[in-house]
N, C-alpha and C positions, 0 to 999 in steps of 0.2 A: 788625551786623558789627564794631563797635567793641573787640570783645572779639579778634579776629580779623585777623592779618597775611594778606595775599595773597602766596602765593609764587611763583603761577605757570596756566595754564589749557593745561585737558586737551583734544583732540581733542571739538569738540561731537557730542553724541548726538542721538538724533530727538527726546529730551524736552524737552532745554535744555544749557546751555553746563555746565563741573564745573571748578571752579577747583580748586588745593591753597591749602589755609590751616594757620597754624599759630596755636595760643592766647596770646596775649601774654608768658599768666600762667607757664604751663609747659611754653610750645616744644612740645607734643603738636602734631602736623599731624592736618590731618583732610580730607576731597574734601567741597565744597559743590557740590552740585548747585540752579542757579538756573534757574527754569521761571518765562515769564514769563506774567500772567494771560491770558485767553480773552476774548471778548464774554461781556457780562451775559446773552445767551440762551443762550446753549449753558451757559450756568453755570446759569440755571435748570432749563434741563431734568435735568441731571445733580444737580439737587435732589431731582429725584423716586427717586432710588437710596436703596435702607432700607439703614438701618443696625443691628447688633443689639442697643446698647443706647446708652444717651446717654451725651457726653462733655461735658467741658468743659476748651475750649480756648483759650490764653493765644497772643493776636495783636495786636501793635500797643500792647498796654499794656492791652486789654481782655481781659477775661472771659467767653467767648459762647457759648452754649447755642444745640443745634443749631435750638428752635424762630425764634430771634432772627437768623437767621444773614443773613436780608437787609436789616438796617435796624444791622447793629452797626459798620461802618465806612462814614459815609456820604460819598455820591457814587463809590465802587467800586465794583467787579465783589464779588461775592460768590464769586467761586471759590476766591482761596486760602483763606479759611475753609471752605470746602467740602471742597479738599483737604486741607488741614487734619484735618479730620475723618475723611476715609476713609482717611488715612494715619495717623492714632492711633494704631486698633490693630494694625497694622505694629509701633509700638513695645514692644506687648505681650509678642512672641515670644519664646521662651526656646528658642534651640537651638544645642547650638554651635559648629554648620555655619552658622548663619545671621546675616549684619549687619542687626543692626537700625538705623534711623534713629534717631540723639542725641540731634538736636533741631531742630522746625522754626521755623521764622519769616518774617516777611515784611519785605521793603523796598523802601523809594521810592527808583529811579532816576532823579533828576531832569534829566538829559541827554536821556532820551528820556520821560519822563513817563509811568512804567508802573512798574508792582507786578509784585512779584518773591515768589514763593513760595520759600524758601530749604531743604534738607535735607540736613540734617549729618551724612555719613556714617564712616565708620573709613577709614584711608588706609593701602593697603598697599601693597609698592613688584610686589610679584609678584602674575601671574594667570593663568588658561589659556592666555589670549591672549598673553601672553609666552614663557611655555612652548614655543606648535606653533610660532608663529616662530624662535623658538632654533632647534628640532629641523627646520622649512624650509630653516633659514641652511645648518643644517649635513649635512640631506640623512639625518638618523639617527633612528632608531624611538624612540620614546617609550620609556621600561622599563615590564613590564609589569606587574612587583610594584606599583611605583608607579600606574600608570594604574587598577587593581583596587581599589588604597585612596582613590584620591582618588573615584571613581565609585562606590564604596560610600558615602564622603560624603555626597555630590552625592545621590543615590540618598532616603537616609536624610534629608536635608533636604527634596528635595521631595516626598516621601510624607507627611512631619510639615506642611508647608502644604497638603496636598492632603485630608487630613484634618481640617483645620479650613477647608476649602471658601475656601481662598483659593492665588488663581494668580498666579505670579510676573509672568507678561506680557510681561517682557524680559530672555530668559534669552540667554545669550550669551558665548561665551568669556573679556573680557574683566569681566564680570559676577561671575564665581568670582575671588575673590580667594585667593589663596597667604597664609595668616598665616606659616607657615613650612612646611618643604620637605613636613613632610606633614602639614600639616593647611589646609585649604582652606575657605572660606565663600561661600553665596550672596549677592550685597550687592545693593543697587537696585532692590527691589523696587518691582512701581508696583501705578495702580489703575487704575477704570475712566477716570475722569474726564481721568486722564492723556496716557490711551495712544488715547483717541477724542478729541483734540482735531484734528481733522483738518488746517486750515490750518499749523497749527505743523508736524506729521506730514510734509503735503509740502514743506514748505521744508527743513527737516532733512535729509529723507528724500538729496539729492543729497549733502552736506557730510560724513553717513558714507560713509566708507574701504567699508564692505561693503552701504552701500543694501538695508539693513531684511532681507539674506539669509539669517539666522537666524528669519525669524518664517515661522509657520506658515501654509498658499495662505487658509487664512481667517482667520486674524490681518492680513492688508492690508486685509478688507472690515471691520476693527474687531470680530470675532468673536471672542471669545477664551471656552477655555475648559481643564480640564485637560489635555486633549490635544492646545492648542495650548502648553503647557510640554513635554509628550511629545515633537512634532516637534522643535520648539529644541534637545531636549537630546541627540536622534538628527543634528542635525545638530554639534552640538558633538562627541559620540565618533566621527563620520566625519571630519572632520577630524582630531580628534587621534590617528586611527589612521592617517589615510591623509597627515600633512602630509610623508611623507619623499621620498613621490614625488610629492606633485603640489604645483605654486605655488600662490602666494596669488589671484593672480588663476586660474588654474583650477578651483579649491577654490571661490572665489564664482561659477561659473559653473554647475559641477555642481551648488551649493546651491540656485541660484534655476531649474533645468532640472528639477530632479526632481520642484518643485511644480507641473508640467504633465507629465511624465514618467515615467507609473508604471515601466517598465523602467529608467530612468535609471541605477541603481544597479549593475545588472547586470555592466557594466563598471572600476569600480572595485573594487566584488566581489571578482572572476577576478584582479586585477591584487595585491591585498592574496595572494591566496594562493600566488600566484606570487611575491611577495616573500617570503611566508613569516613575514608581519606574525605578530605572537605572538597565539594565541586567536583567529583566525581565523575557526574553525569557528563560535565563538560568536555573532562579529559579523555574520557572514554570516546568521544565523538571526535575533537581535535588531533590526537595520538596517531591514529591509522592515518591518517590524512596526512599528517607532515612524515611519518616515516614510511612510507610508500619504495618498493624498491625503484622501481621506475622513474627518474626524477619526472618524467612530462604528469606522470599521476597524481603528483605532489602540488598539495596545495599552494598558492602565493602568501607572501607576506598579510595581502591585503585580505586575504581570506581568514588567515588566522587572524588578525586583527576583529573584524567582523564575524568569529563564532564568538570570540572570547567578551568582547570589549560593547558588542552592538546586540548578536542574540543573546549571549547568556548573563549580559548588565554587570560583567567586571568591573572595579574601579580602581582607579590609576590617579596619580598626579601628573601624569602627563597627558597634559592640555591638546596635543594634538590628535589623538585617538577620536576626540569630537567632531572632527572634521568630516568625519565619518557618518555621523549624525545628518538629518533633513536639516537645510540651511530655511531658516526663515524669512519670507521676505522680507528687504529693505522697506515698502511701502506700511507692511503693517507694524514692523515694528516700531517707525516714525508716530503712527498713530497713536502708539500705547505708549509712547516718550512724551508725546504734547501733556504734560500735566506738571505738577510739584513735586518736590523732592520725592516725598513719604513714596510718591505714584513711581515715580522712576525707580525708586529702588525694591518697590512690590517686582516690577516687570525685570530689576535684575534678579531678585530671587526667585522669580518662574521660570527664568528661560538661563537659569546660573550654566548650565554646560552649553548652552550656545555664544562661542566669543564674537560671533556676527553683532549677537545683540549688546555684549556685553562694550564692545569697542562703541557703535552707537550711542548707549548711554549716557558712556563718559563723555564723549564731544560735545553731548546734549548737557550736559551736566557743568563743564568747563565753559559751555558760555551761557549759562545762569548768571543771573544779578546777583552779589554779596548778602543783598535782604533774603531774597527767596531762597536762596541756597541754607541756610539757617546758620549762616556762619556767626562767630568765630570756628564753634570746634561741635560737630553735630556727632555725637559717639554714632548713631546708628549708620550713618555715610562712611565711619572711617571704619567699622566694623565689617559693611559688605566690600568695601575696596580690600580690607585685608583676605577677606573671604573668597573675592575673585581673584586678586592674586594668585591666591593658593592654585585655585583650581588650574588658571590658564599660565602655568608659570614660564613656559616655552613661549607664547606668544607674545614678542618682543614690542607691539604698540599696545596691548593689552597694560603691558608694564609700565611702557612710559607714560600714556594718560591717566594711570592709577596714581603713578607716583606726582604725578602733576597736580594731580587733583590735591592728591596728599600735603604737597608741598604750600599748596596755595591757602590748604586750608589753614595747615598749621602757620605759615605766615602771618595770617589775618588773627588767629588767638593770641600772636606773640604781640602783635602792633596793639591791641584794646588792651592788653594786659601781661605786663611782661614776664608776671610772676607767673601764670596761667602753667598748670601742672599738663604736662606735653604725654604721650603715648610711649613708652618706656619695660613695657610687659614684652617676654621671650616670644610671644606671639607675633606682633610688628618687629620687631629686630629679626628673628630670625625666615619673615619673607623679603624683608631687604636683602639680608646677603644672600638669602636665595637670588634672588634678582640678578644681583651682581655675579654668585659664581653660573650661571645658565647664562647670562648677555654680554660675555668678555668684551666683546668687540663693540659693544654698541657704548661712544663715546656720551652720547645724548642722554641716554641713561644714567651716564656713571656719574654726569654732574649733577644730576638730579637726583641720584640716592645716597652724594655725599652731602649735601645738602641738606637734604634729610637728616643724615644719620649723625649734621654737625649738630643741628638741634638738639635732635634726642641725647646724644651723649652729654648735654649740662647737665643732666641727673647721672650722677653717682653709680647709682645699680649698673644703669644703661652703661656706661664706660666700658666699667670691667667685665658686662656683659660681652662688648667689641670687640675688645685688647683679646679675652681669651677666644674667640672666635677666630681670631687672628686676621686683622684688619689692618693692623702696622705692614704684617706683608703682603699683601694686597694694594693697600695705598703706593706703597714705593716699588711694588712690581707696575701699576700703573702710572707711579711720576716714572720712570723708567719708559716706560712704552711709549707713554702719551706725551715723550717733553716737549713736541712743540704745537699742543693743544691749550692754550692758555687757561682755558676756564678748568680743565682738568685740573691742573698744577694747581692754581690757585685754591680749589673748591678740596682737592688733596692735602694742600699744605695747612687749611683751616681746619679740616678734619684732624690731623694730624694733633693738631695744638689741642684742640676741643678734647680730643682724647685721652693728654698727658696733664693738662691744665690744673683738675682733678682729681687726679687718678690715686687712692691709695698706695695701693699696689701694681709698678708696670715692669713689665717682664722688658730687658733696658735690650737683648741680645740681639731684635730684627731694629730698633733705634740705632743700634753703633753703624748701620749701614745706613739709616739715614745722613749723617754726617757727611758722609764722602757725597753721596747723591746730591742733596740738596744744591749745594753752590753751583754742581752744575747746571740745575732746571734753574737755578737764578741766572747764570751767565747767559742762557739762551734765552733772557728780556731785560738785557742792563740798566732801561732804563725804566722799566715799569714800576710804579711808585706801590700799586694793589699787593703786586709780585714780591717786592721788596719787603714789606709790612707784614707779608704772611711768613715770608721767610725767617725773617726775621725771631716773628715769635715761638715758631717752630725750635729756631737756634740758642731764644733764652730758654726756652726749657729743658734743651739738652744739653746744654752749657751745669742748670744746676742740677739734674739728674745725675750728672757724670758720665755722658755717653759720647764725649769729645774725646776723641785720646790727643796725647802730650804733640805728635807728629803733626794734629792738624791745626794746631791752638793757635801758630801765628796767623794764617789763612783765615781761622774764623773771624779771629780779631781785626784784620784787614776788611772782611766783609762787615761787621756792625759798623766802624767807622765810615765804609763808603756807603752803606745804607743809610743811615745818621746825614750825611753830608746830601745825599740825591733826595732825601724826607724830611728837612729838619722841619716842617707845620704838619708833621703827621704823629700825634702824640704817643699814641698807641706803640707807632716803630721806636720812637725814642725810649719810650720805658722798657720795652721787649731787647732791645740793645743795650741798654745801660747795665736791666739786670744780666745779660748775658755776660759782660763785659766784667760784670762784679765777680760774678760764680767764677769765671778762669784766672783772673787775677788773683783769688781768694787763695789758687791751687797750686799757681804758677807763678812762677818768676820771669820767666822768659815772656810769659801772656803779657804782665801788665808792661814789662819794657817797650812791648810794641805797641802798647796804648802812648805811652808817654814820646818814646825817638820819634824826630820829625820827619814826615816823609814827605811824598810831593802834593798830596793833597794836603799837609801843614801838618800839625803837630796835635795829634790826641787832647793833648790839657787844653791848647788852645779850641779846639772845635766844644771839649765840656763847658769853658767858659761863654761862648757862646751860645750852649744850648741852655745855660743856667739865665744868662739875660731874658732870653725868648721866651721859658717857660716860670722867671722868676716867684711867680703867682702860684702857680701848679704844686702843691706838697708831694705829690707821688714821682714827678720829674724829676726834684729838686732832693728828695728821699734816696732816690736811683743812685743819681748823680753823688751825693754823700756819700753813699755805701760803698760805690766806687772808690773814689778818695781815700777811704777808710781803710782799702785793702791794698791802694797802693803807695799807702804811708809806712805798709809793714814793712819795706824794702829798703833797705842802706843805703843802695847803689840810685833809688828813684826818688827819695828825698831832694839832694839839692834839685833836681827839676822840679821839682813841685816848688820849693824856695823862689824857682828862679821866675817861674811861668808866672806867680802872685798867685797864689792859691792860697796863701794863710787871710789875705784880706776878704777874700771872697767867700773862706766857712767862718772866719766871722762875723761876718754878715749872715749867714746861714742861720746859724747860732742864737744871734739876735731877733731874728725876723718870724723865727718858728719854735719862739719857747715853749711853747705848749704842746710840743710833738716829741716826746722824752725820746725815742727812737733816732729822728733828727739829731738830735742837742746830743745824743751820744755818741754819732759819726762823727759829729765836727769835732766835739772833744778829745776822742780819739788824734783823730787829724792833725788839730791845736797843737794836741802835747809830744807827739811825734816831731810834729814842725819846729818847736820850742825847744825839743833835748838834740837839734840835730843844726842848729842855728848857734855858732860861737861867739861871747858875750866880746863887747863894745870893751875896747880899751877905755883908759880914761881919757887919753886925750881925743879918741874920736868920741867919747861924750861932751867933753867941754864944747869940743868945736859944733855940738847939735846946737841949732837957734835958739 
């Protein structure tokens, strides 16, 4: 927990207590769920549960493979290594409806002298259970555009668990977490071991607000199975249909009556359509169906999918509910491809919720010729790409040859015309980061939506449209992930710059974390020149933001010189160095000494004098390189080295060569007269004896 501030403790659950924490390092908050251990025999017998393949798991400082799992921390219970184990691969899941667990761990609370199974969840401030209460308070219907999307979510996540034959267990209103207003996630998943720990189960059991009345009449006898998520989730959409008329305590009355009550329902029924609740009919039809006392009476996932989604023409942003849909054949839809643009994209807007056709297209569309395709920049192609994004946003090639498409197009506007006004509206930005938070994993992607998003960020709006999206932490959660994914790093570290380049207004707090990161994703390509030049520019703009503190200022200075020195015909790295080089000597004293002391790759002045030959032509090198100078003349102590290295002949020379740059002529001036009050005047007789 040492990594970990506590900022406060949630309502306990039947599992264990859920604190909020925040990361020391970057203020991320995050909900700890703390379960504390069992008796050693109920943890053995819950040894006998298989697993599907072996893991290895980091507890306590060990290393323990599941045959070792009762002798690897001795004189404890073996269960948190146990849970441990059945909760691994929880963290496997990729969906992105679904919270997976961060990361687990254990700790000794020595006050009470008991092991603590610890699991790190994502914290978000919205969830269902916040929602029906809102709409309780206020006596008013849920919308039902909204309620259709968020339960196609909900839907599409627990179909994708139920399919890999594993069940939530404690599904629950405040369980769906809100990431934002429409997009929602499963979080809290449990297992077996958890949820049959029975002693724990009834003590809890009183201290929840709703007394376990979400779980299914045979999830009390510790029975759980797919269609104890079914009931859960039948009790979830009765509430959030019915909370406008009935209270919170009638609502837990009804819930826990109807698991002895097969008519129970009958009555809130009649009263929903006598309000006139929206989709009505529907609920009336699905309701009985998922709360069934019987779990084998009980509908499937798949079924409630198909009243809601297929007979009754719900709609959802989630792309995989379609799949559900008649699949088109591949032959005909080839046939209604063979034509031009305009034709291909009539046939993506007829058949828009089939991704069969939609993937299709695109490939059809990706190897068109530049003419045909109507490039540079055809508004109506990049309008349906945005359009099908939306719709198929789960379907992870749907993504990439959108974005491909995208890229390629915008590519070919920026080459006819540089100035060419790029796509920059909340609409394209915000199915990017869609893209990105739904495809974590897909590496292919991420360099093709930074890519994108490097472009689009040259406009202004667009930046800060990013920055407050919060794409800084993003970017350097994936340099972080991905450092030894090259084009990652690179296509991140460009992004990066694109971003601050710019930027009015940048919020500098997830930046001070890039500072330490960066050198590292540079150390792992020392010698790559791409790698170097993006770093680089990354490092001059946080060098004059101010987002370098005092501790790291030697290091960075170490790294522009050795970048300088491994790039000196890369102009771009030179100018991005030199100004970085200027901002921390401006600040620091200690900075520019280690521009100047010589060290083994030579001495600071000497490598400027060098890069001042190379780029003598170049005003913006030569500008750098000045400004520099400029602020390490301010220094007492770095005077005579600049005296000694022959820097006074070489700004004036500066001086002379670039009078007409008032900017220029005033560094060197500067410099001159620095040079000149620090320079002790000639005796007479070492003037006589001059030639």
């Amino acid at each position: 927990m040492e990594k970990y501030q506590i900022l406060g403790q949630m309502s306990p659950g039947a599992l264990g207590v859920n604190v909020v924490v925040e990361e020391t390092g970057n203020k991320v908050k995050h909900v700890i769920k703390q379960v504390e251990c069992i008796d050693e025999h109920q943890a053995n017998e819950a040894l006998e549960e298989p697993y599907s393949e072996p893991e290895i798991v980091p507890v306590l400082g060990y290393v323990t493979q599941k045959h070792s799992l009762r002798s690897s921390v001795p004189g404890t219970s073996p269960l948190p290594l146990l849970l441990s184990l059945q909760l691994m691969p929880l963290r496997k899941l990729r969906h992105p409806h679904i919270s997976i667990y961060q990361e687990l761990f254990i700790i000794w609370n020595s006050e009470i002298s008991s092991l603590f199974l610890c699991l790190v969840m994502e914290h978000n401030k919205g969830s269902f259970q916040k929602v029906i209460e809102k709409k309780r308070e206020t006596g008013t219907i849920i919308d039902s555009e909204w309620l259709q999307n968020m339960l196609g979510q909900v839907l599409d996540a627990l179909e994708y668990l139920h399919q890999l034959d594993i069940i939530h267990r404690n599904l629950k209103p405040s369980n769906i977490a809100l990431v934002s207003s429409t997009h929602c996630k499963l979080q809290d998943l449990s297992s077996h071991a958890l949820m049959t720990d029975k002693a724990k189960w009834n003590i809890r059991a009183e201290e929840d607000p709703f007394q376990k009345s979400w779980m299914a009449p045979e999830a009390l006898n510790f029975s759980f199975s797919q269609k104890s998520d079914i009931w859960s989730l039948g009790c979830i959409i009765l509430d959030m249909v019915s909370c406008s008329f009935i209270n919170r305590a009638e609502a837990m009355h009804l819930r826990k009556s109807i698991r002895s009550m097969p008519d129970g329902l009958k009555g809130v029924l009649r009263t929903m359509e006598e309000k006139k609740i929206p989709d009505v009919e529907t609920f009336r039809s699905l309701l009985p169906l998922m709360l069934q006392i019987d779990p084998s009476e009980r509908v499937t996932i798949r079924d409630v999918i198909h009243i809601t989604f297929v007979s009754s023409n719900f709609q959802s942003s989630s792309a995989a509910l379609t799949l559900h849909q008649q699949v088109v054949p591949a032959f005909i839809t080839d046939l209604l491809l063979e034509s031009n643009v305009a034709s291909i994209l009539e046939v993506m807007q007829n058949f828009s919720s089939q991704p069969e056709v939609q993937l299709r297209a695109l490939k059809r569309l990706l190897r068109m010729p530049e003419d045909q395709l109507g490039l540079p920049w055809p508004m109506e192609l990049v309008e349906m790409l945005i359009t099908i994004m939306k719709k198929h946003e789960r379907i992870l090639d749907i993504q990439l040859y959108a974005c491909s498409l995208l890229l390629h197009s915008l590519g070919q506007a920026l080459a006819q015309d540089p100035a060419a006004e790029v796509l920059s509206d909340s609409s394209v930005i915000s199915v990017l980061l869609s893209t990105l938070w739904n495809h974590p994993e897909s590496e292919q992607l991420l360099v093709t939506v930074y890519s994108l998003l490097t472009i689009i960020s040259s406009q202004e709006s667009a930046s800060e449209k990013l920055q407050n999206a919060g794409l800084f932490e993003h970017i350097l959660e994936h340099l972080s992930a991905f450092s030894t994914n090259r084009d990652i790093c690179i296509n991140g570290l460009r992004l990066l710059w694109a971003l601050m380049v710019d930027a009015i207004t940048v919020n500098k707090t997830p930046l001070e974390k890039a500072a330490a990161l960066i050198p590292e994703v540079l150390a792992t390509y020392p010698g790559d020149v791409e790698m170097a030049e993006a770093g680089c520019g990354v490092f001059g703009l946080l060098s004059m933001l101010g987002c370098i503190k005092e501790h790291q200022f030697e290091d960075v200075v170490a790294l522009f010189l050795r970048s300088i020195r491994l790039c000196p015909d890369r102009v771009l790295l030179v100018n991005n160095a030199y100004r970085g080089l200027a901002s921390l000597a401006k600040v620091s004293e200690l900075a520019a000494l280690q521009v100047v002391v010589p060290e083994e790759g030579g001495s600071g002045l000497d490598l400027l004098q060098e890069m001042y030959r190379l780029y003598k032509d170049d005003p913006e090198v030569v500008e750098n390189v000045c400004m520099l100078l400029a602020h390490l003349a301010n220094y007492m102590e770095i005077l005579p080295e600049l005296v000694s290295s022959g820097i006074g002949p070489l700004v004036q020379e500066i001086k002379e060569r670039f009078t007409s740059s008032l900017e220029l002529v005033s560094y060197a001036e500067t410099v001159l007269l620095r040079l000149e009050a620090t320079t002790p005047p000639r005796s007479a007789g070492e003037q006589s004896a001059l030639p």
